[in-house]
N, C-alpha and C positions, 0 to 999 in steps of 0.2 A: 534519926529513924526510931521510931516506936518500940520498944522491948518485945513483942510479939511480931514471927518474922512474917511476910506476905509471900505464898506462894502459889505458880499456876500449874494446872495437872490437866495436859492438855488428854483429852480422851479420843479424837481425832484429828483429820486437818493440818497432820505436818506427815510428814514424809508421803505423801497421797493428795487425790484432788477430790474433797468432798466426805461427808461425815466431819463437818466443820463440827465442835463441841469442845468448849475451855474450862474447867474448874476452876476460880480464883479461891484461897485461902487463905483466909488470916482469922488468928485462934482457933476457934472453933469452929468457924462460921462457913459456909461454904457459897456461891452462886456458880450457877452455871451459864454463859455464855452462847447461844446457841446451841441445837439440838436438831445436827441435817444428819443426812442417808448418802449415801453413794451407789451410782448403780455398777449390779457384778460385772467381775472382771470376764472374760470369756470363759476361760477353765471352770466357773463356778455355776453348772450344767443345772439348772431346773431353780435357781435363785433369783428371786425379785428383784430384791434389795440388801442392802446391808448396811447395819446401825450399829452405835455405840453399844460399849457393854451395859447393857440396862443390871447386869446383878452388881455392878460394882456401884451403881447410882442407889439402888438401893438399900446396898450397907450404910451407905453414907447418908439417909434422907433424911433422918433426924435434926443434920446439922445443913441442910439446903433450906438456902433462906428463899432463893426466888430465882427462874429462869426468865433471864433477858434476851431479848430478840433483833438482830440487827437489819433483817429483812427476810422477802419472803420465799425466796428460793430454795427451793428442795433439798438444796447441800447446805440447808443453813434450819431449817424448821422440819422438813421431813422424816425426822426420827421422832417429833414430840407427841403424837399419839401413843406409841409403842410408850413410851417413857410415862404418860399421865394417865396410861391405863392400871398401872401400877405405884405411882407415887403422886401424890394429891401435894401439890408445890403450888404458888400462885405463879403466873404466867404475866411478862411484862411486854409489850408491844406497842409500835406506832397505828396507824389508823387501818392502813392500807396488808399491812401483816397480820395485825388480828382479823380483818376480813377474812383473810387466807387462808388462817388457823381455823378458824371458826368451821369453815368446810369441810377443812379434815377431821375435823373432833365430829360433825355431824357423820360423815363417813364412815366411823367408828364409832357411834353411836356415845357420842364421851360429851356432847353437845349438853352445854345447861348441868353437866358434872364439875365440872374446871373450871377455876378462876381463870380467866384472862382479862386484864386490864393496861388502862390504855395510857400510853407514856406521850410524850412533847417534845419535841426538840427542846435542848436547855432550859427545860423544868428540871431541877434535881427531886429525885427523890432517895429514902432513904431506906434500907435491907438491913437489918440488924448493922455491923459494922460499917457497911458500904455505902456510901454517897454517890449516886449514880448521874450524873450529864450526860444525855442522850446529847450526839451533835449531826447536825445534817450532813450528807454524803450523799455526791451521785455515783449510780450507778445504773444497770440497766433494769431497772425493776425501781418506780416511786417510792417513797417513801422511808428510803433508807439510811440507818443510821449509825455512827459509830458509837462509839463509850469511855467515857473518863470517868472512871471509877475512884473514887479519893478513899483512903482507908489512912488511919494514925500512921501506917508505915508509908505512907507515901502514894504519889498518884500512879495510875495502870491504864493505860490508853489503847484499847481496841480500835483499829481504823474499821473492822469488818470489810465485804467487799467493797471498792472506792477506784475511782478514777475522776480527777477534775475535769469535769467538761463544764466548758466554757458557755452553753448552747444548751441544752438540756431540754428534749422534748416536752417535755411533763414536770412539772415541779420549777423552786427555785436553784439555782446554782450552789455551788459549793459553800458553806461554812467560814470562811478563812478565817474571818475576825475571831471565830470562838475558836478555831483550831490556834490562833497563834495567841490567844488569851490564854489557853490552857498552857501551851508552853510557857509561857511568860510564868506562869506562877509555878514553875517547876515537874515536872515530869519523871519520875521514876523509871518507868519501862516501859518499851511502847512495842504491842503485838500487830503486825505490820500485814496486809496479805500483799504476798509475793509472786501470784500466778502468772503475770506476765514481767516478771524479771529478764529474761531473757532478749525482750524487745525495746529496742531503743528510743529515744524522743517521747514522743506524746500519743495516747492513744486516741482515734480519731474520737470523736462526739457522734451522740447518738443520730443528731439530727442528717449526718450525711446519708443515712439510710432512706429516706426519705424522698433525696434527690438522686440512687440507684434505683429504689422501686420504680419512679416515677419514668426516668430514662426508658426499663427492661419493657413497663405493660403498655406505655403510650400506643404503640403502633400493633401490639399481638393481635392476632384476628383471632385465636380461640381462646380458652376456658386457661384461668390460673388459678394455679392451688401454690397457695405459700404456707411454709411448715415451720413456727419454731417451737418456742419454750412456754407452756400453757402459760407459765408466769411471765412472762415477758412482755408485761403488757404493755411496755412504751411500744415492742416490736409493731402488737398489734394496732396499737392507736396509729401508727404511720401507714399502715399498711389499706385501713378503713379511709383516712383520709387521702389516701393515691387513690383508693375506689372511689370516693366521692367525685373529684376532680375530674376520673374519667368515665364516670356513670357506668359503673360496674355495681352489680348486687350481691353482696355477701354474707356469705353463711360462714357461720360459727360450728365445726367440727370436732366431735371430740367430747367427752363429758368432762373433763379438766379442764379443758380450754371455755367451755361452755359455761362452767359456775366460775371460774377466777374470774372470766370477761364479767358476769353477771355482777357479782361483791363490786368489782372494781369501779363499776357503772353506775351501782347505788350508793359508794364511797366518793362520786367525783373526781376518779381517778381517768377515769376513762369515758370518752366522748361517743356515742355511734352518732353518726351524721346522720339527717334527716332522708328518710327513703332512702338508705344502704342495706341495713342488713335484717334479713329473713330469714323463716327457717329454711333447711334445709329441700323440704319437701315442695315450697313453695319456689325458691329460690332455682328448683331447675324449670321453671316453665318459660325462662327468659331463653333467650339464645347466647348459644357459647360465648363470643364476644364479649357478650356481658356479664361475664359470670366469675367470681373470684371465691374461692375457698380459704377459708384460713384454716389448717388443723394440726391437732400433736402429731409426733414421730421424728423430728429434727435427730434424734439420735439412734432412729432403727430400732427404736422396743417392738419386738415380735406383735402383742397387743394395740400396739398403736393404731391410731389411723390408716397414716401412709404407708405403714407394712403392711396392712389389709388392703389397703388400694394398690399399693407394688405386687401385691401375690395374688390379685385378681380376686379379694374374697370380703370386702365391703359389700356388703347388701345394695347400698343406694349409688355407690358410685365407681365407676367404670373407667378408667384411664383410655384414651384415646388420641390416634396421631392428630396435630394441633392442640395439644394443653402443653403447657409452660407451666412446671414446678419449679419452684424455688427455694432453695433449702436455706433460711437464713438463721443459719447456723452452726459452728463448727464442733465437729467429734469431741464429745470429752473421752477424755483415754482412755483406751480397753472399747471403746465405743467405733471405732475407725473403719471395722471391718464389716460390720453391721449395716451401718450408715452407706460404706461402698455397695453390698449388695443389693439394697433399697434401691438404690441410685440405677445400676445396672437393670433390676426389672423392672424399673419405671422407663428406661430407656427400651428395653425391648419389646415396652406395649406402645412405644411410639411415641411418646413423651420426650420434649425437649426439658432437659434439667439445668439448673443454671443452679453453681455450690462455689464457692470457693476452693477452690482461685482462679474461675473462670470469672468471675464479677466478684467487687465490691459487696457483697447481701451481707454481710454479717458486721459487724465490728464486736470489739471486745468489751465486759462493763468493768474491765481491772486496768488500773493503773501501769503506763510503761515505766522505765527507768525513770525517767526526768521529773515523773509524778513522784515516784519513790522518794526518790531524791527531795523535793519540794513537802512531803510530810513530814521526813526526817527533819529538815530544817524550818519547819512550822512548829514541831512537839519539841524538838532537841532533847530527846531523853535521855537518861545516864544512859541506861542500857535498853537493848530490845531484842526482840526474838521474831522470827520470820513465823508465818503459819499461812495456810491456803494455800502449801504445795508439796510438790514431789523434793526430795532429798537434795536432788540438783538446784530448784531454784533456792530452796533455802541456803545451799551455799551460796550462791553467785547473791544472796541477798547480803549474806555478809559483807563479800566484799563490796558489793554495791555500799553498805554501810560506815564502811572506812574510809572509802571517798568524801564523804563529808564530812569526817573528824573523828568519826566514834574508832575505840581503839577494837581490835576483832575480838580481842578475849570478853570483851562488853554484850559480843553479837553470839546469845545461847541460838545454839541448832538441837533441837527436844525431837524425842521417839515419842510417838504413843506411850502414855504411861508413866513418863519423867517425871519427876515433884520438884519443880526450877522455883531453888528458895532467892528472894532476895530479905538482905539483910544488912547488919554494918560491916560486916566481912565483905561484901558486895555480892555476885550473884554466881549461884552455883547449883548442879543437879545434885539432889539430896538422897533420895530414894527415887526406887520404883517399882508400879504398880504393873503386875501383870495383867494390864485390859486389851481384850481382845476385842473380837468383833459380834454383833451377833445375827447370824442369816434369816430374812425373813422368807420362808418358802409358800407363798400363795398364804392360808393363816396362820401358818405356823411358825411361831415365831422362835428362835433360838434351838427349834428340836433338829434341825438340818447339821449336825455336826461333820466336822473334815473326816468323818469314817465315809457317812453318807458321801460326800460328796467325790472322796477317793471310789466310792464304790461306780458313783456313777460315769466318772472319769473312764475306769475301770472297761465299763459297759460300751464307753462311746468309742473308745480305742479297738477294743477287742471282741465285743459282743457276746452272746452268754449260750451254755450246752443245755440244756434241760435234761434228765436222764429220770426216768421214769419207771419203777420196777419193780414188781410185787412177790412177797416171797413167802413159804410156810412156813408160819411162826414155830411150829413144831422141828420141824429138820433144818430149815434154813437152803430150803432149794427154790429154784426158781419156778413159779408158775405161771408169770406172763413177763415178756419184754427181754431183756429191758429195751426200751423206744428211746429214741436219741431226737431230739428237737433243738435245732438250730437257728438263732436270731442275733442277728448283725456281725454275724460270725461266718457262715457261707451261705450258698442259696440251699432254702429250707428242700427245694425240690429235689434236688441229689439226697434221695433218699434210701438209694435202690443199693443191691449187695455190690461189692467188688471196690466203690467208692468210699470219699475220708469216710464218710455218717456210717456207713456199712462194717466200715475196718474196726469205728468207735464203738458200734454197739458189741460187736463179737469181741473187743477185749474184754468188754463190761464183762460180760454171758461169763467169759473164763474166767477171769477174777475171782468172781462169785461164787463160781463153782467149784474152782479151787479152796475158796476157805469154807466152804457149805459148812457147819457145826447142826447139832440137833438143838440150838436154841438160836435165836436171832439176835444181834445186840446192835442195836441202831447208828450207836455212831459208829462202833466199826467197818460198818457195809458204809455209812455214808463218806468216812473217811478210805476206803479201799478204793470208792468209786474216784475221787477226785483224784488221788494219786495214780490211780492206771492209766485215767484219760488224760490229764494233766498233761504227762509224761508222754503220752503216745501222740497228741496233739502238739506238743510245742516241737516233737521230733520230726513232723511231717509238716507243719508250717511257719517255727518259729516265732508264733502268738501264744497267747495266757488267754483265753476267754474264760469269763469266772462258769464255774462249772457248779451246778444246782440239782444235785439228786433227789426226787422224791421218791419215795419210799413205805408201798402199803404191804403189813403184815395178813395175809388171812389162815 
């Protein structure tokens, strides 16, 4: 092994599902791996999104030689706007990703600023220390690929997301011969995704989705809307060809769903059949029968589509009994409850919904056990390290890993932030870095701090007092109010004496006029105010509502 040691610093993507992003390290040199987002968890009240820590990438940009890209998934590319608005890095990509990218950089106006350039399956190229082997992967999304990274210390094998299917909508099949080449010539440590660790044998192929669609719309006498993952374009190519077969006209919903279809279709990634799909506006002059929507919301984004068509507030289109939606899609986590509601108001405008585990509509694009298993014994690396999941699968990945020989002290399980050195010592956590996360709220990006968002937590639990009260800057007596305003705390209407708002305002009045002074001093009266009511409120209902005095002197 090389006198310079190789190590990875993963920034997210392990202990979690999504904000995939790897640092690998050797001397000085840095790449980064993937650059995705994850969407908030529920607690996190008025949050888009949430990305890696862009300031700890910028400490380090000096020594970023290039970000590589394993595909085009949101939890895999969705953070690299936010990232290349700040750090001017070259960008490495397959054909169908950089399409991808390209959209989002236009989106953000970063378009024609950014290098992006375009990588090959088993073209090596090379990044200061790094020798880079792009290898084919399927998954649910073309064009996807993993990474053998060759460095003087030895090789580093990213599978990225991967599942062997046999069958492959789009694209060629799996890789093997280069996956067990690479092992053949030795394999250092292989970074594994672990998201369906838990599920056993083989994860089905993309293509049985094709013969569910085809079963659900055969016979439907009204209108079908299927919903997944704007990126998911194998989803959509199967779903255009059920519409072909059954002379159904379809519309492309969604502005995500609308430019990914579009790149993907002037990439030759994606097919529309002849007389299928139209716009939208056109597209309702046919009769329901004939009519199929494809749009976003597979996971309940407030903004989406189908929340707008669940909540009755899409401009063009109206849910009505006889439509058949299909959610082909499953929740990703934090995402469950969302997704049920969606579901519940689409059923109560009289729509039949069909989600799993009522039908087959979904399958997974990650590898089960048995897949697992067949990498490990394709790469045979000294060591490896689980990524692309929650703390659980990364355990059960270990063991999963000693089943095929590797011994467990081999199998690192890394935090956000770990520095996982390998070396002639062999592999071990070295330091670490404290990265966190950073919230994007509508454009603002990283100003959303855990005050804010305890504040707003705060707000949703308990609701907030307004107290409102004017006083003479000279004596310090009262000359109007004080008025008590009530929001998501009680009804604003219980205004009147005798009641709580009634009880709250007349402690205010006493408070104040107990400490009246002939000067005013602002934060005293603003801190009197919170402790009276505080006090008098948590004693009459047992709640904290955050309490907000204003305060004019004349």
């Amino acid at each position: 092994m090389s006198s310079q040691p190789l190590r990875v610093i993963p920034l997210g993507g392990v202990g979690e599902i999504g904000k995939n992003a790897t640092l690998v390290e050797y001397g000085d040199d840095l790449l980064l791996v993937d650059a995705g987002l994850k969407f908030p968890e529920e607690e996190m009240l008025g949050i888009d999104l949430v990305i890696p820590d862009i300031s700890f990438l910028q400490e380090v940009q000096h020594h970023l030689r290039g970000i590589i890209l394993t595909h085009g998934h949101e939890d895999h590319i969705g953070a690299l706007p936010y990232i290349l608005a700040s750090i001017d890095v070259p960008v490495y990509a397959t054909s169908l990703t950089r399409g991808l990218v390209t959209v989002k950089l236009k989106e953000h106006k970063l378009h024609g600023k950014r290098r992006i350039d375009l990588m090959t399956p088993n073209q090596i190229f090379e990044l200061g220390p790094f020798s880079i082997q792009p290898f084919r992967v399927t998954h649910s999304i073309p064009d996807s690929v993993g990474f053998a990274i060759h460095t003087p210390a030895g090789t580093i094998v990213f599978t990225g997301d991967f599942k062997f299917d046999q069958t492959p909508v789009l694209g060629p099949p799996p890789d093997y011969a280069t996956l067990a080449a690479i092992g053949n010539r030795g394999v250092l440590a292989l970074l594994s995704d672990c998201t369906r660790v838990e599920k056993a044998g083989y994860t089905p192929s993309e293509r049985t989705i094709s013969r569910t669609f085809d079963d659900i719309i055969r016979d439907l006498p009204g209108r079908v809307i299927i919903t997944t993952f704007a990126s998911n374009i194998i989803r959509v190519q199967q779903a255009l060809d059920v519409a072909r077969r059954h002379g159904r006209k379809v519309a492309l919903v969604g502005r995500s769903m609308e430019s990914n279809c579009a790149i993907a279709s002037e990439l030759n990634f994606l097919q529309f059949p002849e007389d299928t799909v139209y716009r939208l506006d056109d597209v309702r002059r046919f009769p329901l029968d004939e009519v199929m929507l494809i749009t976003t919301g597979s996971q309940g984004e407030p903004s989406s589509v189908l929340s707008r068509i669940a909540s009755g507030d899409h401009r063009q289109i109206r849910v009505m009994p006889g439509d058949t939606v299909i959610l082909s899609a499953t929740p990703i986590p934090g995402n469950e409850e969302t997704v049920a509601r969606t579901i519940d108001n689409l059923m109560r405008l009289g729509a039949d919904v069909i989600y799993e585990p009522l039908a087959d509509v979904h399958v997974s694009g990650h590898a089960s056990r048995e897949e697992l298993k067949l990498m490990l014994n394709l790469i045979r690396p000294r060591y490896c390290m689980p990524v692309h999941g929650e703390y659980r699968h990364l355990v059960l990945y270990r063991r999963l890993a000693t089943e095929v020989g590797i011994p467990p002290e081999n199998v690192m399980l890394a935090e956000i932030g770990d520095v996982i050195q390998f070396d002639d010592e062999g592999v071990r956590k070295v330091d670490h870095h404290p990265i966190g996360s950073v919230l994007v709220d509508g454009v603002n990006v990283g100003g959303t701090s855990e005050v804010v968002l305890r504040d707003r937590q705060h707000l949703s639990h308990d609701g907030v007092l307004i107290v409102a009260i004017t006083l003479d800057q000279r004596t310090g007596s009262i000359v109007a109010g004080p008025e008590v305003v009530s929001r998501g705390f009680i009804d604003p209407s219980l205004n009147g004496d005798g009641n709580l708002i009634g009880e709250a305002r007349e402690r205010v009045r006493e408070a104040i006029e107990e400490a009246a002074s002939t000067s005013v001093e602002y934060g005293f009266v603003v801190s009197k105010i919170k402790e009276t009511l505080s006090d008098f409120v948590y004693k009459q209902t047992r709640t904290r509502p955050m309490i907000l005095p204003v305060i004019t002197e004349v």
